[in-house]
C-alpha positions in Angstrom: -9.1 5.8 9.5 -7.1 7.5 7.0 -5.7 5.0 4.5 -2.5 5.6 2.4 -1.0 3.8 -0.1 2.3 3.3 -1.6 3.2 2.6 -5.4 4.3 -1.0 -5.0 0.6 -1.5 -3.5 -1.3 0.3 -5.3 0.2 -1.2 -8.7 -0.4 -4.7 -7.8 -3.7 -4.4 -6.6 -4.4 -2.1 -9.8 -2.7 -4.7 -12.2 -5.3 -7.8 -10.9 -8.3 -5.3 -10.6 -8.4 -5.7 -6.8 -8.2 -2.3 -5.4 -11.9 -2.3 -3.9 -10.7 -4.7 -1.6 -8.9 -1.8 0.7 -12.2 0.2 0.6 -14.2 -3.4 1.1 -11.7 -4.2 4.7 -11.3 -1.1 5.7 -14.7 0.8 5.3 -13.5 4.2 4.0 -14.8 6.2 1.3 -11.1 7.5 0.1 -7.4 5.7 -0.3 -5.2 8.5 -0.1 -1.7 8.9 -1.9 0.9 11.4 -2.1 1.7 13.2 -4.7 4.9 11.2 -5.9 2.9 8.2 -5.9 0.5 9.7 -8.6 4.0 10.7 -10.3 5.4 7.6 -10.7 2.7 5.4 -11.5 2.2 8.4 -14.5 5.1 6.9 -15.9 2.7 3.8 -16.3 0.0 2.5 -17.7 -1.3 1.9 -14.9 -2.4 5.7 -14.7 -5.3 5.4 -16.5 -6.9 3.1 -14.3 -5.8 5.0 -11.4 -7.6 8.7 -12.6 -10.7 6.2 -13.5 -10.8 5.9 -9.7 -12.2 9.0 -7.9 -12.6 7.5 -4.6 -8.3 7.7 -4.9 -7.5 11.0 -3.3 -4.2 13.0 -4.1 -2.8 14.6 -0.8 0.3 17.1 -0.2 2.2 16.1 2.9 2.7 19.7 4.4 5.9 19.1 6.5 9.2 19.2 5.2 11.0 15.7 4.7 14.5 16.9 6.2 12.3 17.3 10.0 10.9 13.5 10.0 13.8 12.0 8.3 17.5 11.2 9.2 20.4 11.6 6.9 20.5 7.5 6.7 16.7 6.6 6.4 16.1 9.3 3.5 18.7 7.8 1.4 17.6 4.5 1.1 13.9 5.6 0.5 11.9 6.6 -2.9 10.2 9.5 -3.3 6.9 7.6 -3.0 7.9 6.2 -0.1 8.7 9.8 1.7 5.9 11.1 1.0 4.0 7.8 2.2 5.1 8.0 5.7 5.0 12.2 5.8 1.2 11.9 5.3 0.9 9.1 7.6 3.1 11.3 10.5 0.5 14.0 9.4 -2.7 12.2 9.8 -3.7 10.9 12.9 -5.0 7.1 12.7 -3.2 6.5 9.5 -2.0 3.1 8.3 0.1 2.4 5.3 -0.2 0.1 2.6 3.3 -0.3 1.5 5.5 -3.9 0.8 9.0 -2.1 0.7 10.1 -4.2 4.2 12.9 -1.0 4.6 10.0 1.8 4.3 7.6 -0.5 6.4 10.6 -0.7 9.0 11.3 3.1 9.0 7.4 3.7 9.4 7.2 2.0 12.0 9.9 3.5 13.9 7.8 6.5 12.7 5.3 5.2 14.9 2.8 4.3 11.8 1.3 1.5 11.3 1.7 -0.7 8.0 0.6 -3.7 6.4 2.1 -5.8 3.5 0.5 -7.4 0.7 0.6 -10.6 2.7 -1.1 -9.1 6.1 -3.4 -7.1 3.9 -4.9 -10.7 2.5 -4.4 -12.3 5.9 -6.6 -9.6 7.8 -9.4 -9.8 4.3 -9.3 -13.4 5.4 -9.5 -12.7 9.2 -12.4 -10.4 8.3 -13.9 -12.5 6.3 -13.7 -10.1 3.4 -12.5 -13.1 1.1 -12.3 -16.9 1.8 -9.5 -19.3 0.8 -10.9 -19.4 -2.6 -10.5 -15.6 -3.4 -6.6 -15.7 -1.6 -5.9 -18.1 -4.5 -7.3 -16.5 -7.1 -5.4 -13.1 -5.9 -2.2 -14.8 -5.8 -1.8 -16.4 -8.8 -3.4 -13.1 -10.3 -0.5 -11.3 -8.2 2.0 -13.2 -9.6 0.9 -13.9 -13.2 0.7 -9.7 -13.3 2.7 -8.1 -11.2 6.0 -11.2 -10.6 5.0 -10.9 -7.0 6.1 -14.2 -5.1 4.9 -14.9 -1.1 7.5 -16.7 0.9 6.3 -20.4 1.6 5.4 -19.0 4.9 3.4 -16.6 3.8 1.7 -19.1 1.9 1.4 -21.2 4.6 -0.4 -18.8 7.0 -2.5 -17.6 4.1 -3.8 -20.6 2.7 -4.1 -22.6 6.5 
């Protein structure tokens, strides 16, 4: 599987020290990102955790962006978020890690499959990577950190 991750993921799970979790569910030696990602999280702090990583592969989507994208769906995406679901389209077996629910809708019309923040935990849980316990902890890490907030439904699922 070839794993890909966008900058709103990759930050959160940076900020709370969680990042081994997508090599932990998933089994893969390398998360991949585009260039654009590494781009914009160098205007961070953040970056210095990331290039401490080497498992955290840098990857140049090869097509251009004009021959996946229509005039509508490029406008409302980032950068990051192109170049996301270019590599993706690229790779076969690819999923995204990505919460931007616009992106995750485009990429999915894309034909590539994506999962959340909340899904991500849900299938850790399903998995049996991390128990009820750990979802907590990550949570209130998530949202002390990074301002992230789960719907009550999300909560629901998450904590049931």
């Amino acid at each position: 599987m070839f794993i890909v991750c966008d900058t709103d993921f990759l930050s959160s799970f940076l900020k709370i020290d969680s990042l081994d979790l997508v090599k932990r569910l998933f089994k893969e030696e390398n998360l991949h990102i585009p260039r654009a990602v590494l781009l914009e999280l160098a205007k961070t702090n953040l970056i210095i955790k990331l290039l401490e990583l080497d498992w955290i592969k840098t990857e140049e989507a090869k097509e251009d962006l004009l021959n996946i994208f229509e005039d509508e769906e490029i406008k409302v995406l980032g950068e990051g978020e192109k170049e996301c679901i270019l590599l993706c389209k690229e790779k076969e077996n690819s999923i995204l890690l990505i919460n931007d629910r616009k992106a995750r809708e485009i990429a999915k019309r894309k034909g590539i499959s994506t999962l959340n923040t909340s899904a991500f935990l849900l299938l850790c849980k399903i998995r049996r990577i991390i128990d009820k316990d750990e979802i907590i902890s990550i949570m209130e890490s998530l949202k002390e950190k990074d301002y992230f907030e789960f719907s009550e439904e999300e909560k629901r699922i998450l904590l049931e």
